[in-house]
Structure formats: structure tokens, C-alpha cells
N, C-alpha and C positions, 0 to 999 in steps of 0.2 A: 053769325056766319063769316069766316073768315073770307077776306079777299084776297086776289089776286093780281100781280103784275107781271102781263108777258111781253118781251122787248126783246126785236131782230136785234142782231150785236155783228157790226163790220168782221171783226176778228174776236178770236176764241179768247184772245189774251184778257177780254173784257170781260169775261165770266173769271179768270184766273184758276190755274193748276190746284187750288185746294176744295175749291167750290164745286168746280168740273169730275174731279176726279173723286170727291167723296159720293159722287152717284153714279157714273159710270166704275170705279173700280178700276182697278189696272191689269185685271187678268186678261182683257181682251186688248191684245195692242194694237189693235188700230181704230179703238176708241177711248182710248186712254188720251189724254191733254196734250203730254209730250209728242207724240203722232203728229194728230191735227194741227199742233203750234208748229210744228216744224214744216211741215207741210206750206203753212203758210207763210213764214218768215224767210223759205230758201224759193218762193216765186214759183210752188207747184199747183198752188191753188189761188188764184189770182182771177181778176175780170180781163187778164189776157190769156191765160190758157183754158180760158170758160168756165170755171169754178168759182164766184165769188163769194165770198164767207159772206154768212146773213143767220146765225145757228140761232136757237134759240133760248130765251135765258125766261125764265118762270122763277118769281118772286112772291113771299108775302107780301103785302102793302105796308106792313109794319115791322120795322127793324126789331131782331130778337132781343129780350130785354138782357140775357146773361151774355151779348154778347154772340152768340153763336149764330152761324149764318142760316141768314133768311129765304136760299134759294130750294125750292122745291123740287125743280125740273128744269132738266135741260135737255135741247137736241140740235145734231150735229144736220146742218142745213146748209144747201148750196144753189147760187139761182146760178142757172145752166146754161149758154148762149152754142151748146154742142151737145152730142152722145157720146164719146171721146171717154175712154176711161172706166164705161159704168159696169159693161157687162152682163147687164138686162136688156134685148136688144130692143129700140123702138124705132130705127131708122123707118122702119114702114109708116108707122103711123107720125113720122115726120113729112114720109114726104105725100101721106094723106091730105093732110093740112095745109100741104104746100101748094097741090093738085085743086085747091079749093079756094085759094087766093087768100088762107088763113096764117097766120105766125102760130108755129109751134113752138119756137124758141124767143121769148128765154122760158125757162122751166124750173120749177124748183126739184129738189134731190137732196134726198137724204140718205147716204151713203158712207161708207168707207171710201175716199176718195183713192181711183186706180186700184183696186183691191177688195175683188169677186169672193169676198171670205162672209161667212155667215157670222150675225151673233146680235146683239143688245141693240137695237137702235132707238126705243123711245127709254130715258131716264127718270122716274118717278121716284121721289118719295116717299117713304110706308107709309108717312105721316099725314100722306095726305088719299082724297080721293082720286083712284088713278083716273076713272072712267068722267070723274067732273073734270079735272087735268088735261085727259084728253080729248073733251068736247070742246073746252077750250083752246086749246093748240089748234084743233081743225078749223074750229069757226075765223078764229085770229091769220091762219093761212089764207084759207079761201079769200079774206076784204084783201089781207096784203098782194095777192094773186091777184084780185081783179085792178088793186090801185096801180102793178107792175106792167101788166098786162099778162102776167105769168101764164099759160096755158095748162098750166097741169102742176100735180105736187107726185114724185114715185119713192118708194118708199123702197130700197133694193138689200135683199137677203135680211132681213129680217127674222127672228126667233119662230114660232110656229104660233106661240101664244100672241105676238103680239100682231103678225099675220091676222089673224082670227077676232083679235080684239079691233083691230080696223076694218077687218068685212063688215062684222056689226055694226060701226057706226058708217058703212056707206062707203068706204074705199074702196074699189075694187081688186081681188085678188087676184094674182095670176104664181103659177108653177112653173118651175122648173127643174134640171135636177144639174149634180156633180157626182163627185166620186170621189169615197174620202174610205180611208184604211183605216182598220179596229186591230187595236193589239187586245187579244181573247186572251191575256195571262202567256202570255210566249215567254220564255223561258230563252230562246236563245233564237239566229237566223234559220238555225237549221227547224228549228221546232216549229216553226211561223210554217217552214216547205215540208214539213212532213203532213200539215192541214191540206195539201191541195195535192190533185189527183199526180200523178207518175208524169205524164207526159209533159204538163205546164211547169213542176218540180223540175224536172230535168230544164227543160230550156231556158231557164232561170239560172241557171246552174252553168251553161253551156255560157248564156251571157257576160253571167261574173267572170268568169274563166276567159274569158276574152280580152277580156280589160286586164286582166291578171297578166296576161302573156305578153301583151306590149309594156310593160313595166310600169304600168299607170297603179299608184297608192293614193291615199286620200287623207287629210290632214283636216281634225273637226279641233275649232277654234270657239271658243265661246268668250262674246262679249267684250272684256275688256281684256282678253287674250290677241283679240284680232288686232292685226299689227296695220301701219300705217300703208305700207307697203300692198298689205292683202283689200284694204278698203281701194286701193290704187289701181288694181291689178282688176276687181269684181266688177269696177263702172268699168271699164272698160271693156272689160266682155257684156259687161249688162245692155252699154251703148250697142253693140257688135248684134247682137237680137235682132235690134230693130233696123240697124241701117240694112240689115240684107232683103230688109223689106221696104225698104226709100222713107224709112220712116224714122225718126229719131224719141229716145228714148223720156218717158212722163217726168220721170222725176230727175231732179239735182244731183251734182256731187254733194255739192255740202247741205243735201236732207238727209242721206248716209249718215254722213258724218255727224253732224246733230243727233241723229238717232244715237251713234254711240254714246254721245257723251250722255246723255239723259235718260236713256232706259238701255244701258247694255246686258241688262238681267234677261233682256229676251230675247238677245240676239243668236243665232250661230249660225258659221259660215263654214262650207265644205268645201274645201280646195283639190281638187284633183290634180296630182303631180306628176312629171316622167322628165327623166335625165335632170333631175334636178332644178325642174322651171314648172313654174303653175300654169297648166292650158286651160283651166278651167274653174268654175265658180260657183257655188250656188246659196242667196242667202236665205234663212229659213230665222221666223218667229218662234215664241215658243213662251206657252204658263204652265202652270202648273199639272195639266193633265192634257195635254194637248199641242200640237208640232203643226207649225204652216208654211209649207214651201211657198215662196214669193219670186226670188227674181234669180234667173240662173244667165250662165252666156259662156263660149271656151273662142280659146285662141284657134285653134284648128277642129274639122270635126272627128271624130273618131267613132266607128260602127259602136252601140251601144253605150257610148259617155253619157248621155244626156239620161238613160235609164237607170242609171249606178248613180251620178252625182247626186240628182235630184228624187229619187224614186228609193233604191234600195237603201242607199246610204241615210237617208230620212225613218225609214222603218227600222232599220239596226239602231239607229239610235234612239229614235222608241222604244224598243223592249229593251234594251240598256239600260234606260232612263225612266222604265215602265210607268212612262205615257200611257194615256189611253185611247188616243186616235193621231189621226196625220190629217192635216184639209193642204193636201197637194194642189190645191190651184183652180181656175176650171177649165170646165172639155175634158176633153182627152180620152175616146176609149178605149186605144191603146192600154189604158191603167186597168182595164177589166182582167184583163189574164194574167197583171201584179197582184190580184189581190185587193184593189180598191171597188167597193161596194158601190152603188149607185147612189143615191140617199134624194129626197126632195127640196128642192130647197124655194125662197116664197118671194115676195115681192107685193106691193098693193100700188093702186094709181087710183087720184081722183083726177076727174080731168071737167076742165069750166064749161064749157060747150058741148050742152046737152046731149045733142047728137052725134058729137064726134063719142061723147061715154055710152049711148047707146051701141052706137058700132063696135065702141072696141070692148063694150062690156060681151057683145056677142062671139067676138073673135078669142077672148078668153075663156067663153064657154066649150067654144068648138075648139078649141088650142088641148082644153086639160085632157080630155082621154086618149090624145096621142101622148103626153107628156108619161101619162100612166102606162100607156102601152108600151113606149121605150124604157121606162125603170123597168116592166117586170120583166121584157127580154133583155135587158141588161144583165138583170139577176139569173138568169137561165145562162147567160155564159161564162160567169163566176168560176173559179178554177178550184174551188175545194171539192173536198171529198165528200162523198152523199151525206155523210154523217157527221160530217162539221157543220 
């Protein structure tokens, strides 16, 4: 029977980019090595902005004989001294435990740090057993939680399978949803608006048009296109976001920057233009079948910029590029009469104290058939035509 070795690791760098990323993969970029290394090198994930690196690194016990690496599994893990960034909200059940004289924080997390995007979060090997893999990872959590004092471990946006494969062994689930846009085979912008009914067609139509008539063009840059200048120009609106709300913006200039230089294959940035100067920004991910709007911000505001930069300008270049979806972000229902569908999206929690998991395992019972309730009138205000 093969053994195992599983070891928290301060920073990702101790796993290394060819380890890491021959199981993760690079089609999902914000679980790709380059990400999370940068992340942590430019001070966005640090034990001062509450994200300490602690991932986790899963080894055979015996070094491969041909040489070849000996890691199994890995997951991207962070102990939490905030909710700051997640996205899955739990201030309630923080200040539960507050109300009780208990520490919520610190907490583990396993996430995309800053970055509400669905995809891969537990890393396995074919080679190995998943479900022995991850009885081990939980068991190994839980002692290091209780050595931490950790309150809890949340497992945020997760796959659906692996949602499911954690209810089973005890994790608790919970739903949520977003809204994310399906290119059906579109052919062109116009063909995307001949699917939705006359009336939502037209005001879509009425919007562009708007933007058109104050001289505003849009300038799509990809990767190591994008000039020093426009990386210059994007924090600075990206900064502009957040100060209008006394808040100042997660990430770095130079996590940007780092991004370019190490995976520019999945960058693009859309510049909104008039009288010859950029008001506006917005940077969007992107693999091989799939487009992620992330981070937008404009010099002044302009009636409907923020629906063109980030919204249409994103689905034209989908069916351009014939993509097969858009994950624009989350919230927003706004996006329902664009065209973006509702979809489910997951999350799981164990949490150490018994009764604090009783209660919130009840609050997630009673939470899921309003979650259900708002997808399916979500879906009821969809702007296609009866037979799309």
C-alpha cells in the first residue's frame, strides 16, 4: 500500500511551477502557479492583508525511481484573519461567533484569492485514489485547524462534482448562483440580438448607439500587445472603483504587471477611447473556450460605458473568437436582459464547533429553496425569444 506525505507549504513557490501546474493545468488562470505566485510575491496575499499562504502539497513517501515527480496533489489554501475578497458571504456567521464570545477568525480558505470565478479546486492525480486523497486532506485539515485554532475550513466556487464529492464525506454544502453568457454558435453581434425578443433587441441597440454618438471606439489588445502605458492607465481606473467607495483597491501594480510578463497568453484588455485619450478600461482572462471579465474602472462616467466596455464588448469578442461562454464577474442582475443566464454556482464549509455546524448546517437547508427560487425567476426574465 502506497504511502503518503501531506505538508502545509508557507508559499506556492515550494511546491514550484512545474509540479503545481502539471495538476492544476493552465487553462483555468487563476489556478494556474503563475497567478498565485504572483499574488504572493507583489504582497496581495500576505498575513497582512489576511490571506496567509499554507496550500497544500501531497507527496508519495518515496522519491520516483525514473526520476519523475513524486507529488500527487495539491491545493491552493489560505488561513483567513478577514472575509475581505471571498465572495461567499459569512459576515453573519462571523459575527455569530462573535455574539458568543467565540473566534471565527482565523479560518481556512480555499479559493481563488479576490476572484468570484468558478472552476478546479481540489488537484488529484489519476494515479492515485481520489477519495483516499481526500479523506486524507480533510482528516490533515481538521488536526491542523484544531492545532491553529482555525474555526472553520470553506471551500469557495468549486466544480459541481467536487461540491458533491465533499458533501459525502461531511462538508457542508451551500448554493449560490451568477450569471454567465453562452455563445449558442452566433455567427456574428447581430445574430447573438436576433435570439432575444424585439423589445430588449432594440434597447441594446439604442445603447450601443449611444456610446457611438459621443465618439467613444474601443481598442481590444491582447497580451503582450498591451502597452506599458495602457497597464498604467487600467490601475488607475481599477484604483478609481474602489476609492469612490473609501476603499482602496486588493491587488498591486506590479501583480498586473507580473501577470504580463508570465502568462500574457490569457490576458485582454479593452480600452474605451474618445478625442484621442483612454477614459476607460477593462481587463478580462481568457482559455481556450471560455472569456472572464475581472477588473474594469473609467476616467469619467459616461451613461452606458460600463455596459459596452465590460458586457458587450466581451461577447463580441466571444463569438469573434468563438468562445463558448463569458463568467462576467458576480451579481449583477442587471446582466439578465444582456443575455447572461443565471447558472448555480457551490461552495462547502466544515466548521469545528459542533453546534455552530448544527446551526449553520440548518441555515443552509433553509437558505437553498430561496437560492432555487431566485434562479428559476431569474430564468423567467431572460430576454430570448420563446424558442431560443
Amino acid at each position: 500500500m502506497r504511502k503518503f506525505e501531506l505538508n502545509f507549504v508557507a508559499s506556492i513557490s515550494e511546491v514550484g511551477a512545474a509540479d503545481w501546474n502539471s495538476l492544476t493545468g493552465t487553462e483555468n488562470p487563476f489556478m494556474r502557479y503563475e497567478f498565485l505566485h504572483a499574488l504572493e510575491t507583489t504582497g496581495c496575499t500576505t498575513r497582512e492583508t489576511g490571506w496567509t499562504p499554507m496550500h497544500v502539497w501531497i507527496k508519495t513517501s518515496k522519491e520516483s525511481a525514473n526520476g519523475a515527480s513524486n507529488t500527487v496533489a495539491v491545493l491552493p489554501l489560505y488561513l483567513k484573519t478577514n472575509s475581505w475578497g471571498e465572495y461567499v458571504f459569512d459576515w453573519s456567521w462571523a459575527n455569530a461567533y462573535k455574539s458568543y464570545g467565540f473566534n471565527y477568525y482565523p479560518k481556512f480558505v480555499t479559493a481563488a484569492p479576490f476572484t468570484p470565478s468558478v472552476g478546479q479546486r481540489l488537484f488529484i492525480s489519476p494515479e492515485v485514489g481520489r477519495r483516499e486523497i481526500l479523506s486524507l486532506l480533510i482528516e490533515k485539515l481538521k488536526e491542523k485547524a484544531e492545532f491553529l485554532g482555525a474555526s472553520s475550513w470553506h471551500i469557495l466556487f468549486p466544480l459541481e462534482y467536487e461540491h458533491e464529492e465533499l458533501a459525502q464525506l461531511g462538508v457542508q454544502a451551500r448554493v449560490g448562483t451568477q450569471f454567465h453568457w453562452y455563445n449558442r454558435e452566433y455567427e456574428s453581434y447581430d445574430h447573438f440580438l436576433n435570439a432575444l425578443n424585439s423589445r430588449k433587441r432594440k434597447a441594446i441597440r439604442k445603447e450601443r448607439q449611444h456610446i457611438k454618438a459621443q465618439g467613444i471606439s474601443f481598442q481590444v489588445s491582447e497580451g503582450n500587445e498591451i502597452s506599458e502605458q495602457q497597464w498604467s492607465d487600467f490601475y488607475l481606473f481599477y484604483q478609481s472603483t474602489y476609492l469612490v467607495r473609501g476603499m482602496q483597491g486588493y491587488l498591486e501594480q506590479e501583480f498586473f504587471h507580473q501577470l504580463a510578463a508570465t502568462m500574457p497568453g490569457q490576458l485582454l484588455m479593452i480600452n474605451a477611447m474618445q478625442d484621442g485619450q483612454v477614459i476607460a478600461a477593462a481587463l478580462f482572462f481568457k482559455n481556450s473556450e471560455k472569456l472572464f471579465g475581472r477588473y474594469w474602472g473609467c476616467r469619467r462616467d459616461h451613461q452606458f460605458l460600463h455596459f459596452e466596455t465590460c458586457y458587450y464588448q466581451g461577447q463580441e469578442y466571444a463569438i469573434n473568437k468563438k468562445l463558448k461562454s463569458f463568467d462576467s464577474g458576480a451579481q449583477g442582475e442587471h446582466k439578465i436582459q444582456r443575455g447572461f443566464e443565471p447558472i448555480f454556482t457551490y461552495s462547502n464549509h466544515w466548521i469545528a464547533n459542533p453546534a455552530f455546524a448544527d446551526a449553520i448546517e440548518n441555515f443552509l437547508i433553509e437558505e437553498r429553496p430561496h437560492i432555487h427560487r431566485y434562479r428559476a425567476e431569474a430564468e423567467s426574465l431572460l430576454p430570448f425569444k420563446k424558442q431560443a
